[in-house]
N, C-alpha and C positions, 0 to 999 in steps of 0.2 A: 658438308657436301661441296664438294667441288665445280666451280661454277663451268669448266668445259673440264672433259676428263683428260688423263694423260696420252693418251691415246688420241684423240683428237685432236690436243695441242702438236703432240708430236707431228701428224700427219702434215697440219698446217705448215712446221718448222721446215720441213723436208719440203715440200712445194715453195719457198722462199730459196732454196738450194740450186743451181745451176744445174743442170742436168747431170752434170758429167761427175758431180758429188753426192747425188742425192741418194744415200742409203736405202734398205727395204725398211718396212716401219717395225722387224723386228729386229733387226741390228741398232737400226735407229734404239725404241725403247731399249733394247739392255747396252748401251755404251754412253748413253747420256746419260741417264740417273742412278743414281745410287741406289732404288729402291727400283729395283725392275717391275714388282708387282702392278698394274693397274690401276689398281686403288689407292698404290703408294704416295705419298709425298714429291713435291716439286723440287729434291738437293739435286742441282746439278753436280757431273761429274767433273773434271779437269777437260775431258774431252767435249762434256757437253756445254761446260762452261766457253771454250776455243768455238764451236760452232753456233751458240747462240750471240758471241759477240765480236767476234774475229771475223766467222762470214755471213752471218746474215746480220749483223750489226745492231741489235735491240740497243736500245737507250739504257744505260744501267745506270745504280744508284747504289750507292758503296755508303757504307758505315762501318765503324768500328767496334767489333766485338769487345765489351769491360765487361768486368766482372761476370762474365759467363764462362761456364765449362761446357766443352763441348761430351759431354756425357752421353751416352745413350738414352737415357731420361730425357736430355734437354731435347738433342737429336729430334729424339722424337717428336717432342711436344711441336717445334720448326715444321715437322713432317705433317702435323695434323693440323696448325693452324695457319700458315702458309699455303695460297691458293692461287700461287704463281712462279716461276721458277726462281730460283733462288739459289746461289755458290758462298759458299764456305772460304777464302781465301786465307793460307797463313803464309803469314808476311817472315817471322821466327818466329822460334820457338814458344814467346809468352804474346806474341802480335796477331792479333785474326779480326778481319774484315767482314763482313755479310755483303754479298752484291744481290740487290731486287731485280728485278727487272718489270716490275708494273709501276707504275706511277703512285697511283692508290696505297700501295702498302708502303712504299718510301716517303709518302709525303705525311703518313699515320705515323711510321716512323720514326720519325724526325720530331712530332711534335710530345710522343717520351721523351724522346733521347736517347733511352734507357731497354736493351731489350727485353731485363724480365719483367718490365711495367708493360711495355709493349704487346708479348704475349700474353700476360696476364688479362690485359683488358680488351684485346684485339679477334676479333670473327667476323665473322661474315650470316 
């Protein structure tokens, strides 16, 4: 269970928004996340990635994706134990990055190292 829902969170984002940017909160949900659903998962998109740290400037926390595929399996599993936003970045073609954006789950993170230890042992 997700500790505020996506909806929620988005509303929140959009009131950090200058007026003159601040989307409806259904443009907002389907152009930031990858999973428009509700109940979906925190993957930011490229766009939602640019306005949670371009303008309204959340603190991020960047790691390097090893030994991971980014598979729909894996996808997923990111989607359901992930309880905060979260971007995919690829650097090339064999280079990909994770950026957090909650404190809590980068500083859990960091003390794998390792992401599939990380998911593996990580919930809420």
């Amino acid at each position: 269970m997700n500790l505020v829902s996506k909806e929620q969170l988005t509303q929140t984002l959009i009131e950090q928004l200058p007026l003159e940017l601040r989307p409806s909160l259904v443009q907002a949900m389907n152009s930031w996340w990858f999973n428009i659903r509700k109940t979906g998962g925190f993957r930011l998109t490229d766009h939602g990635y640019f306005i949670i740290s371009k303008c309204i400037k959340i603190r991020e926390y960047d790691f390097p994706l090893v030994d991971f595929k980014l598979s729909p399996k894996n996808l997923s599993i990111l989607d359901s134990k992930l309880k905060f936003p979260y971007y995919i970045k690829t650097l090339d073609k064999t280079k990909k990055e994770i950026i957090m954006f909650n404190e809590k789950e980068a500083v859990l993170y960091q003390i794998y190292d390792d992401i599939n230890l990380f998911l593996k042992n990580y919930g809420y």
